[in-house]
N, C-alpha and C positions, 0 to 999 in steps of 0.2 A: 504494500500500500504506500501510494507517493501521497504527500500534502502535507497541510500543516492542519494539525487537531488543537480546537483550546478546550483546558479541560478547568473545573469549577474543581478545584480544589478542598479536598475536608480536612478539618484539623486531626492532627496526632499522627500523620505518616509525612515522611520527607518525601521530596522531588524525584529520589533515586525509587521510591517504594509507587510512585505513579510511573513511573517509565517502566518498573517491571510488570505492572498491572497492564498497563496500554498494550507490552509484547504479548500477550497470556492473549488478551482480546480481540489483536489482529492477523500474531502471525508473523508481523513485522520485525526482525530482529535490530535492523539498526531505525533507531531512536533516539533525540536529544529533546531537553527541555531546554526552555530561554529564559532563563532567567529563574536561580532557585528559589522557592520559597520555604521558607522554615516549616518545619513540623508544626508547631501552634498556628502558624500563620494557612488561612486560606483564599481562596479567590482564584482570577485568573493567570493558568499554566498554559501557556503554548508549548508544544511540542510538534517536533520537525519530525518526520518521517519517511522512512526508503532515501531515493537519491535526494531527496527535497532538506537533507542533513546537512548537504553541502553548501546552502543556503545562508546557514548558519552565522557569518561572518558580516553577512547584510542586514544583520536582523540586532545585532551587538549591543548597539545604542540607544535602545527605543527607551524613550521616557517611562515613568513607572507611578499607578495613581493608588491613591491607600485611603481605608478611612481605617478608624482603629479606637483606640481606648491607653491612655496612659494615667497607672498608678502612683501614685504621690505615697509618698513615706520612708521608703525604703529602696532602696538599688540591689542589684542582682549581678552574680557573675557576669552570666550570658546577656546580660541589657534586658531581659524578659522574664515572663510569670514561670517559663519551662528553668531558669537557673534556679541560683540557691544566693540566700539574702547576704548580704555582706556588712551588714552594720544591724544596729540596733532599729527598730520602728520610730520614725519622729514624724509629727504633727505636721501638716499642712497647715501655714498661716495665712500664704495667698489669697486672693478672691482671683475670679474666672479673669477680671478685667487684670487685676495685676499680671496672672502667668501670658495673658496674654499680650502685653507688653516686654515680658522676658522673652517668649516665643522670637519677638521679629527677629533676635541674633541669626537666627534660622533660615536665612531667606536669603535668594542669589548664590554665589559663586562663594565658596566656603576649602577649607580644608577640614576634612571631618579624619575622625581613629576612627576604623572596622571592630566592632568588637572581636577577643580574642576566639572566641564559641563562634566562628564564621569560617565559610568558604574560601575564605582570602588566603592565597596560598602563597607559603613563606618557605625558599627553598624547593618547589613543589612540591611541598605537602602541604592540605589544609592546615589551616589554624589550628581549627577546634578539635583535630588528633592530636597536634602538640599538645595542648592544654589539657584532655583529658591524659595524655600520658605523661604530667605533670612537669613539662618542659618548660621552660621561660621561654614565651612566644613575645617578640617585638614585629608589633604590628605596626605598618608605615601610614602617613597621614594620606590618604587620595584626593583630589581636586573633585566636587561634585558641585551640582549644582540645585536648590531646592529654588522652584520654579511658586511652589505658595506651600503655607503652613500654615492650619487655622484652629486654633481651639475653638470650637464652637460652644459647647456647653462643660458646666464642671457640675456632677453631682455625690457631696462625703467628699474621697479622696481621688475620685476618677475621674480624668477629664476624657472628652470626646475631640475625635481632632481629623481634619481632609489635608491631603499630602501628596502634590506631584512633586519628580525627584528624577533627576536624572540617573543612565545606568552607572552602579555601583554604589549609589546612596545605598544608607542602612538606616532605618527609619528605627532601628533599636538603638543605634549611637544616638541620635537626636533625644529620643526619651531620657535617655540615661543623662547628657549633658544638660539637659531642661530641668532633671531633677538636680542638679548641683547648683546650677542658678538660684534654685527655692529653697538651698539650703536643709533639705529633708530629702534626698534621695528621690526616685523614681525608676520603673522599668516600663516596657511594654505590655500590657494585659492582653491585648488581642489585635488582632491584624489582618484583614481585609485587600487584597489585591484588586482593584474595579478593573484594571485598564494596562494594559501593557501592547507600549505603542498604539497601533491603529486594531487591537480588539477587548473586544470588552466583556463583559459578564454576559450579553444580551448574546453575544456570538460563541457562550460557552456550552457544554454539555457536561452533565454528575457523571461519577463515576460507576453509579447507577445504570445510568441512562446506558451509557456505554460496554458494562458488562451485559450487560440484555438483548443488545441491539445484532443484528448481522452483520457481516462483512459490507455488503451491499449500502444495508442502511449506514451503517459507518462512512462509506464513502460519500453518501449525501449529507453527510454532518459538515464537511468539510468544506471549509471557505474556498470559494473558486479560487483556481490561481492566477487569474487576471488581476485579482483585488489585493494578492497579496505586494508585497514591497510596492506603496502607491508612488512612492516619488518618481519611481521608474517607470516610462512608458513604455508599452506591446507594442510588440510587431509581427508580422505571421508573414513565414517562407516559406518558399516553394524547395521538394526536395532537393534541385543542384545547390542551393542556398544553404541549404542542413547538412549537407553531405560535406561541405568546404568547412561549416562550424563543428560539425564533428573530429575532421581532421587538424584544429586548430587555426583554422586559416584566417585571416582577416577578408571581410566582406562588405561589399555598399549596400545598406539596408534600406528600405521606402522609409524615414525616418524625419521628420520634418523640426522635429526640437532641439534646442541644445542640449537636452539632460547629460550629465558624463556617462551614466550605465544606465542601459537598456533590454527589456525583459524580451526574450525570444519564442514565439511560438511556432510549430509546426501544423497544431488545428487551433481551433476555440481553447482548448483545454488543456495539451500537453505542450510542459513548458519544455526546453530545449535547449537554454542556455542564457547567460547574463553576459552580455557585452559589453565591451568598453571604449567609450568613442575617441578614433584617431586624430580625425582632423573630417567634418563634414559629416558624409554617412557612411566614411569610412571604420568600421568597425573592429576591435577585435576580442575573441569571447575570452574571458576568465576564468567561468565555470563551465560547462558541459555535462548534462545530466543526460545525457544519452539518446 
């Protein structure tokens, strides 16, 4: 199965435990996700499929949209409700308008810490194997960019909060650094994925839904491939055109935009290849999916 599946994510399994659920369902051995989402955390998963994996490298960058829940009192290893407390309980004295005044530090072009309980690999290894093998993990600062951050409501010790962020924010470093501002700690209570890049929850399927379904229907879940990477426009060739993109060759495509890469079709539906413009519509492919 080629395409790209978004999957609605439930809390208490990681990203690695839906990619082996997704193979078991389709059949499909090669498999990526885009972008990991923690065990507590749910929402939307994209994942690549067949040669549609190779894709992968296009897909990198896409913004990332969150609503969530951040606990006031205490901080945690991991930035989140899934660690273990690391101080004593202290009092929230805040009001919603105050943290929300402390929030703005949050906003635009930052250097944030990954927490050490993350993906972020140091040496090629994750983090968070150093740390549970009781390593000292120095984790590096990343340049991201948080696009809006909003408490909207605070009720006791919870506030509620919306979050786009660009790729490699960690919307558990911002809790944790929000509870230091307030001087009483904080972690993340719950986590919410709406939107990753150009799909959303409304273009997802449970994983429900997807154990039940058939091959067939599985392949109607799936977002056409014309929609997918919009920035890039389609084109469709005739086979001496695919035969020259197969063998690598650079080609003139009916192409009338400047875009730098360009999406390749063979019919309506089967993608073919992503190119890279020379000069005009002189083209040459990067990927090749067969």
């Amino acid at each position: 199965m080629n395409g790209l599946l978004v999957l609605d994510k439930p809390t208490g399994i990681t990203s690695h435990d839906v990619v082996a659920i997704v193979r078991r369902a389709t059949g499909e051995k090669s498999i990526g996700h885009l972008g990991t989402l923690d065990p507590m955390a749910t929402g939307v998963l994209p994942l690549l499929l067949g040669k549609y994996t190779r894709l992968a490298q296009f897909f990198g960058q896409a913004d990332k949209h969150y609503t969530g829940h951040i606990r006031f009192g205490f901080a945690t290893d991991s930035f989140d409700a899934d660690g273990t407390p690391v101080a004593e309980p202290l009092p929230l004295r805040q009001t919603l308008e105050e943290l929300q005044a402390l929030s703005q530090k949050f906003r635009g072009e930052l250097d944030q810490v990954p927490p050490i309980f993350s993906a972020k690999k140091i040496n090629g290894v994750a983090a968070h194997k150093l740390a549970r093998a009781g390593a000292e993990v120095a984790v590096k600062p990343a340049r991201i960019t948080i696009h809006n951050f909003e408490l909207t409501s605070l009720e006791g010790d919870t506030a509620s909060f919306v979050m786009s962020v660009s790729a490699g924010g960690y919307v558990r470093s911002v809790a944790h650094e929000l509870g230091q501002l307030a001087n009483c700690g904080a972690h993340l209570s719950s986590l919410r994925r709406t939107r990753a890049g150009a799909f959303s929850l409304k273009h997802s399927i449970t994983i429900d839904q997807l154990k039940t379904a058939s091959v067939a229907e599985l392949e109607g879940m799936l977002p056409h491939p014309r929609t997918l990477l919009p920035e890039m426009p389609s084109v469709t060739v005739d086979d001496q055109l695919a035969g020259r993109l197969r063998n690598g060759m650079q080609v003139n495509l009916p192409d009338f935009s400047q875009a730098p890469l360009v999406k390749v079709f063979t019919t309506p539906t089967d993608l073919l290849a992503i190119t890279r413009r020379i000069a005009g519509t002189l083209m040459q492919p990067i990927v090749v999916l067969g």
